[in-house]
N, C-alpha and C positions, 0 to 999 in steps of 0.2 A: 220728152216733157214739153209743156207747154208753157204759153204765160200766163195760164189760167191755175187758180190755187181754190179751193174749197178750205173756207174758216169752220171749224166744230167748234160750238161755242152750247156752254148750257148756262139756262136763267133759273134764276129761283121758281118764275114761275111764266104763266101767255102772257101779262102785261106788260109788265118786263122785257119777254121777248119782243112782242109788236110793237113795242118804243125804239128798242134797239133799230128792228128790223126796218122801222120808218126812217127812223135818221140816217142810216146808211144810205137805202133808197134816196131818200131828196137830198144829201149832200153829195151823192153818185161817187159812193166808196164803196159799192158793190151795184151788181145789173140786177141780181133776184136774192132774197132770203126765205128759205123755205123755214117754218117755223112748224114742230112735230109737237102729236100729239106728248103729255105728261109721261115721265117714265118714273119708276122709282130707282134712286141710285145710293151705293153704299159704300163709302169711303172712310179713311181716319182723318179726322181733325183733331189738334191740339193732343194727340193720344188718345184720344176714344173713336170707337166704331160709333158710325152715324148711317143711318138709313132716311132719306128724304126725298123729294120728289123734287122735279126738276123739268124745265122745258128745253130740248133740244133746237138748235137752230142752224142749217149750213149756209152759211154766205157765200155768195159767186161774185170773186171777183179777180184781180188781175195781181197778178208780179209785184208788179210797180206800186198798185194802190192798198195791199196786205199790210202794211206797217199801220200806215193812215187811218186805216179799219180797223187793226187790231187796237191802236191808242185809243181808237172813239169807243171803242166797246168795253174797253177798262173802264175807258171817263165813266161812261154811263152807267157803268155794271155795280151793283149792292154789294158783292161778296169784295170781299177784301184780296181773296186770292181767285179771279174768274179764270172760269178754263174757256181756254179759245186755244187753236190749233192748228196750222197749216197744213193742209193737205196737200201734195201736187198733183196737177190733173194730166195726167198720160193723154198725147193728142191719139195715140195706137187704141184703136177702141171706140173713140168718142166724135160725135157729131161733130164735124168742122164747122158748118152752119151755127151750131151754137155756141161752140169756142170763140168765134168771130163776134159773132150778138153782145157774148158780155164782154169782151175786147171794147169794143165801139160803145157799151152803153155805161163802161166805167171808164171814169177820167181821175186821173191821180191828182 
């Protein structure tokens, strides 16, 4: 493992997401947020099946600064229960070069 973590996070919709994804950037609680095309996603709320659309988004950022990131994206997120996710990022596989870049470009 690394100290690098990928956040899954889904917005109601792009706006949303590229708000999100700016605040992280300029408060440097993550190095990059890729922000994906709309999906349609289907889950239960409250007891019923719900089918809605949804914009996905992976944050890159660090160990240390996941907490920090994950709070701000509550702050900001509409949904009362948002999904966000810690992934960890295996250094076996993966660009050292770039593991280092979002090290250095996130500050907790």
């Amino acid at each position: 493992m690394t100290d690098i973590v990928f956040l899954y996070v889904t917005a109601p919709n792009s706006e949303t997401a590229a708000r999100i994804g700016r605040t992280l950037i300029e408060e440097k609680l993550a190095a990059c947020v890729n922000i994906h095309a709309e999906m349609r996603s289907v889950y239960e709320w409250d007891g019923k099946v719900e089918i809605g659309l949804e914009t996905p988004l992976v944050v890159k950022t660090t160990v240390e600064s996941a907490p920090a990131a994950r709070d701000r994206i509550i702050m900001l997120h509409p949904h009362e229960v948002p999904c966000v996710a810690a992934l960890p990022v295996s250094a076996e596989g993966s660009n050292a070069a770039f593991l280092e870049w979002v090290s250095e470009t996130t500050s907790a």
